[in-house]
C-alpha positions in Angstrom: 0.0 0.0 0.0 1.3 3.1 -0.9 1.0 6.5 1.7 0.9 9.4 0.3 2.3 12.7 2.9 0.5 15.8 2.1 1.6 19.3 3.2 0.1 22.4 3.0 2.5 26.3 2.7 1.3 28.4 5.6 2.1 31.9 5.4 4.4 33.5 7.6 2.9 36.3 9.7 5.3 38.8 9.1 2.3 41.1 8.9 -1.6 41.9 8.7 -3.1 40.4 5.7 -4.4 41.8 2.7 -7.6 42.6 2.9 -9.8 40.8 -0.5 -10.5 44.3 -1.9 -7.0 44.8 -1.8 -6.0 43.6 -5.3 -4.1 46.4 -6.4 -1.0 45.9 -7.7 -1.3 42.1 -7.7 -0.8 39.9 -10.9 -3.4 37.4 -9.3 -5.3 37.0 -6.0 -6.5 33.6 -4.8 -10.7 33.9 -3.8 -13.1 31.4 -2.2 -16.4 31.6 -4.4 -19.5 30.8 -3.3 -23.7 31.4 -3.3 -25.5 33.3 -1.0 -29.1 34.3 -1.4 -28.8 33.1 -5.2 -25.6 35.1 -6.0 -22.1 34.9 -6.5 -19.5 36.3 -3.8 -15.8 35.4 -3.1 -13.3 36.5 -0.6 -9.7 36.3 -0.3 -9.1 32.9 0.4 -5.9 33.8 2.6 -9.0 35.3 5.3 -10.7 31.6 5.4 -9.7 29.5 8.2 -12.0 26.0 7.4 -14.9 25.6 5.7 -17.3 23.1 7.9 -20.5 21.2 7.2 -24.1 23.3 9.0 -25.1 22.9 12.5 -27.5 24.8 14.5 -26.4 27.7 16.3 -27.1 28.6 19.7 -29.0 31.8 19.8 -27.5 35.1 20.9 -29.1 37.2 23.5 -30.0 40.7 21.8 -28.1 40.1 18.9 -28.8 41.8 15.8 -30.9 39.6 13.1 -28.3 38.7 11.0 -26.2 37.2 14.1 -27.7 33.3 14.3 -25.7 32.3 17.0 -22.9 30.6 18.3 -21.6 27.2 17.6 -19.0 25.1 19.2 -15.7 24.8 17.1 -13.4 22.5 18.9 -14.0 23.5 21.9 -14.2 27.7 21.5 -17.5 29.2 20.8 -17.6 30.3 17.0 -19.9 33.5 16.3 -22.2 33.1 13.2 -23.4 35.1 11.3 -26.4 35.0 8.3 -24.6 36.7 5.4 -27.7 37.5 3.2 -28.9 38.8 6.1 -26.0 40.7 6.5 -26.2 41.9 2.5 -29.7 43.2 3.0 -31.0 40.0 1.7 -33.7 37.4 2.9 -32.5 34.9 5.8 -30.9 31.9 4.9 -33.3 28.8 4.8 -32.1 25.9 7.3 -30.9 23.2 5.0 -28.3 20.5 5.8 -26.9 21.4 2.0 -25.8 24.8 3.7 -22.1 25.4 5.3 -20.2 27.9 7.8 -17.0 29.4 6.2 -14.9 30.3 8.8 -13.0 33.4 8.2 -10.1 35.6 10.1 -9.7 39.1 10.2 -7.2 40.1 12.2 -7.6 38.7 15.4 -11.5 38.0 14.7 -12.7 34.6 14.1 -16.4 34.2 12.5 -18.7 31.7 10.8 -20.6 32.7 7.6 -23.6 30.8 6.8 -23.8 30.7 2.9 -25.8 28.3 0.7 -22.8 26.2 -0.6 -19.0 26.5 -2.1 -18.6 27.1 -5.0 -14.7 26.9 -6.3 -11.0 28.7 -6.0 -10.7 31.5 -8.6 -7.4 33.2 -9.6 -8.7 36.3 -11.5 -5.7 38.4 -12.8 -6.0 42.1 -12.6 -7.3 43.2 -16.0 -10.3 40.4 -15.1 -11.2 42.6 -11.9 -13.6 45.6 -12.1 -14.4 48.2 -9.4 -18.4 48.1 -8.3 -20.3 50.9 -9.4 -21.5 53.7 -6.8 -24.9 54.5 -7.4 -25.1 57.2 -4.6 -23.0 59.0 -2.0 -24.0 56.7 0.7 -22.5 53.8 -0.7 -19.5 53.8 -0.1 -20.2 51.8 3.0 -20.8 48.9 0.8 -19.6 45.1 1.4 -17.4 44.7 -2.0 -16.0 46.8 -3.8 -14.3 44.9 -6.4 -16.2 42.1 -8.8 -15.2 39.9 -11.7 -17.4 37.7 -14.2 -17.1 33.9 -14.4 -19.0 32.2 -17.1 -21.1 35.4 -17.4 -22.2 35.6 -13.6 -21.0 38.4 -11.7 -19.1 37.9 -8.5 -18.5 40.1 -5.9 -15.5 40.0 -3.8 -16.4 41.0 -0.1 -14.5 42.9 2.4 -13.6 40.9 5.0 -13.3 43.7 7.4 -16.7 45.4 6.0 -19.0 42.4 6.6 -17.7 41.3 10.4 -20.0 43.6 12.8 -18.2 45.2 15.4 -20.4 43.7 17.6 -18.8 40.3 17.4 -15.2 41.5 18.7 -15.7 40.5 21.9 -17.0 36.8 21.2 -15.0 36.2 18.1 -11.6 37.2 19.7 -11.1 34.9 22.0 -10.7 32.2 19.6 -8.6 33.8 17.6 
């Protein structure tokens, strides 16, 4: 029988990470795509820490509505949070087809709850497009770069945009 020894690169932490907007300047960046609420996102995949299969979250206390809970992630308590609801959009159905994609920002640790994974994309630069502002207000917004993939637009989110401040104090201490 033959074993086969896998290994993975880790990145040395010789300073904060590039945030996934952050493309400038890059040949190619590395994104996690996936659905949510019917459409196409991605973030850096250097911000994802695991993606893991759905489980009920225990409910938050006076959370806000996109916040579904906590669940247990070997043996810290993992924040999670509804990212259509976060984007404005309709909750998330419970469905066992559903996963968390644990991201990092920093030294905060959160769950997403997204409708499934799609791929790894390596768009190059001249692929990525800035998104439109419609008003002055927007600014705020969750992405601000995008790129097509068999002609379906995919945002890339903001790591540091879509974590609430609210979850500091529970995500951090798994961090």
């Amino acid at each position: 029988m033959t074993q086969i020894e896998a290994t993975v690169a880790v990145p040395e932490e010789a300073g904060p990470k590039p945030d996934a907007s952050d493309v400038t300047g890059q040949d190619r960046i590395e994104l996690l795509t996936f659905r949510c609420g019917g459409r196409g996102f991605a973030v850096n995949i250097m911000d994802v820490r695991e993606i893991r299969s759905w489980s009920e979250p225990t409910p938050l206390p006076h959370a806000p509505p996109f916040m579904k809970g906590m669940v247990n992630l070997r043996g810290s308590v993992l924040p999670v949070m509804d990212l259509a609801q976060r984007l404005g959009q309709p909750p998330t159905q419970d469905d066992p087809r559903n996963v968390i994609i644990v991201i990092q920002n920093g030294n905060r640790v959160h769950g997403l709850l997204v409708d499934a994974v799609s791929d790894i994309v390596h768009p190059t630069d001249d692929q990525l497009q800035d998104v439109p502002r419609v008003n002055a207000e927007d600014g705020a917004g969750m992405a601000d770069r995008l790129f097509v993939v068999d002609d379906k637009m995919i945002q890339i989110l903001s790591t540091s945009r879509i974590l609430p401040e609210v979850s500091r104090p529970f995500s951090e201490a798994i961090a």
